[in-house]
C-alpha positions as CSV (number, residue, x, y, z in Angstrom):
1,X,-62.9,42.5,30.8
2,X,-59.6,44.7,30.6
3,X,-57.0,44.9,33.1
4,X,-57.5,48.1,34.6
5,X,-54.6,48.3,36.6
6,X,-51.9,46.9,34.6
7,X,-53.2,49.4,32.0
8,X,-53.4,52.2,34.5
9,X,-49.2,51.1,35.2
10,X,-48.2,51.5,31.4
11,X,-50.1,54.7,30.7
12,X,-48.1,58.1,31.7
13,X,-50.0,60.8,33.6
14,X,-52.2,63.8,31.9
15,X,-49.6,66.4,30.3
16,X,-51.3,68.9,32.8
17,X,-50.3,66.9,35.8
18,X,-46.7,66.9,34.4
19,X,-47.1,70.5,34.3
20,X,-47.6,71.0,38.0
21,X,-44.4,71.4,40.5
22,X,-43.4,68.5,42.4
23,X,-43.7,68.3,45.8
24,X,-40.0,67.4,47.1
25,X,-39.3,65.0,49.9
26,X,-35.9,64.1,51.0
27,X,-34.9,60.3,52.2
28,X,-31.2,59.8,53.8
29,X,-30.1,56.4,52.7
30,X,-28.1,55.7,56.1
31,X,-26.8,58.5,58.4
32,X,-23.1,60.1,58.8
33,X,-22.3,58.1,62.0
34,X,-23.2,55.2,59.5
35,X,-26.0,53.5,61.2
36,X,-28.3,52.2,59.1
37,X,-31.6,53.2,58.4
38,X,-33.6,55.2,56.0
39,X,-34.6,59.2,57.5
40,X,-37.0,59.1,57.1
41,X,-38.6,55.4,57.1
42,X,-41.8,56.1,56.3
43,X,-43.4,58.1,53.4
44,X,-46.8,59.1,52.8
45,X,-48.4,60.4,49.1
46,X,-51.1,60.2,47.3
47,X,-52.0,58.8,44.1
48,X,-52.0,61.4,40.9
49,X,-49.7,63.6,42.3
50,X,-46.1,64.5,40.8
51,X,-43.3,64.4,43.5
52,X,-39.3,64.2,43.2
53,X,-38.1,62.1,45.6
54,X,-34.4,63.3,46.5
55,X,-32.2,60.7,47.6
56,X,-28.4,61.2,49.3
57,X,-26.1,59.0,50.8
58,X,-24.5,60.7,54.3
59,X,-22.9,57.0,55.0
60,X,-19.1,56.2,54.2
61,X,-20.9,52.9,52.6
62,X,-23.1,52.1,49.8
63,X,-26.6,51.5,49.8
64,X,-30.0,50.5,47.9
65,X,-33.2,52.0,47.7
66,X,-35.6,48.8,47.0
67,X,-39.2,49.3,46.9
68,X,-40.2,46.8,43.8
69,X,-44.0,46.5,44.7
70,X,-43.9,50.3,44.8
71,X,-41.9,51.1,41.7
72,X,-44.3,48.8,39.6
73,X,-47.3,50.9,40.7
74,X,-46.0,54.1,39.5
75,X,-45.0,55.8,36.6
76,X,-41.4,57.5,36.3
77,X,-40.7,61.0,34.7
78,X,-37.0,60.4,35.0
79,X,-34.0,59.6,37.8
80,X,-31.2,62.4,37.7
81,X,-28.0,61.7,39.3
82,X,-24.9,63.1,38.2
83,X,-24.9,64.6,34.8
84,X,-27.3,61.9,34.0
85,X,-30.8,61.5,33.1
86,X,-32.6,57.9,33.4
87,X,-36.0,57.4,32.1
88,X,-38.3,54.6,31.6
89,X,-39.0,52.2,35.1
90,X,-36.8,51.9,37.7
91,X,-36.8,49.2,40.5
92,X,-33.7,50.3,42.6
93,X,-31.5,52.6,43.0
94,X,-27.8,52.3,44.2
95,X,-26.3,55.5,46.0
96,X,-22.3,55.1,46.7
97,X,-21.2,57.3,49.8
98,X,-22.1,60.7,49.5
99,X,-24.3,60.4,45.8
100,X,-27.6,61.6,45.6
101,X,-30.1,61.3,43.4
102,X,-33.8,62.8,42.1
103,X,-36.7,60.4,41.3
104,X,-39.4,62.7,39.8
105,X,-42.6,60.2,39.7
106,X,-46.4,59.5,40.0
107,X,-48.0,57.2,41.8
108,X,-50.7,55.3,39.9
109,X,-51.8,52.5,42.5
110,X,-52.4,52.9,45.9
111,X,-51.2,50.6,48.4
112,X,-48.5,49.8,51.4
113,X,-44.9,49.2,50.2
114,X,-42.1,47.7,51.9
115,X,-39.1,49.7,51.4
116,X,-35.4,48.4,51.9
117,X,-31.3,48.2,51.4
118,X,-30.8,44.5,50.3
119,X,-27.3,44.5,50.9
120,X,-26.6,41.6,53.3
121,X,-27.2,42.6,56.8
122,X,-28.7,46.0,56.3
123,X,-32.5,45.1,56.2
124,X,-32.1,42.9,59.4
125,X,-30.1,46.1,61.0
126,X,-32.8,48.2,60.8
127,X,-32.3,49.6,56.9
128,X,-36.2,49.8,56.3
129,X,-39.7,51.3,56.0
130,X,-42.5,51.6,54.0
131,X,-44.3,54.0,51.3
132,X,-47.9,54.2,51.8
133,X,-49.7,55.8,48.6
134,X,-53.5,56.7,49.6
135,X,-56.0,56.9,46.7
């Protein structure tokens, strides 16, 4: 019997679903008055549906947007940041003080994620959440 979900992972969405305008959410990676946490910390979409994620860094310090169990269940459009344009899978991003970034996605596998800033210290600080992705 196939692998249904490793094969739903590696397949991109219907060109029609591409089509359709993302629905934005913004995550702060950490806060001006540098405290750390994500705002906010907990994200809720469903699967099959295009969104662009927009990432920014208020903090005067760097920090990670880790969510591997989640970025394997979902397929990337691209990451802009910059004057660049990333496509293919992404794990993590880094943001340096004041960067931000756009992760245009789909989610392919519903699920609870764990979401968090590896950096030493910043997890146990408070730097987490989680992404729930209903079917």
């Amino acid at each position: 019997m196939p692998n249904l979900a490793h094969a739903a992972t590696s397949t991109a969405p219907s060109v029609d679903l591409l089509r359709q305008p993302a629905t934005e959410i913004s995550v702060s990676l950490g806060t001006s008055s540098n405290e750390l946490k994500f705002v906010p910390d907990s994200l809720e979409l469903s699967a099959f549906k295009r969104y662009k994620l927009v990432l920014t860094n208020p903090s005067p310090q760097k920090h990670y947007f880790t969510a591997k169990d989640f970025a394997d269940g979902i397929w990337t459009q691209k990451v802009e940041a910059g004057n660049v344009e990333i496509k293919g899978a992404i794990h993590e991003l880094e943001l340096k003080p004041g960067a931000k970034a756009e992760w245009v996605f789909v989610p392919l596998k519903s699920g609870k994620y764990a979401l968090r800033c590896p950096i030493p210290g910043h997890t146990e600080a408070g730097m987490k959440g989680n992404i729930a992705i209903a079917a």
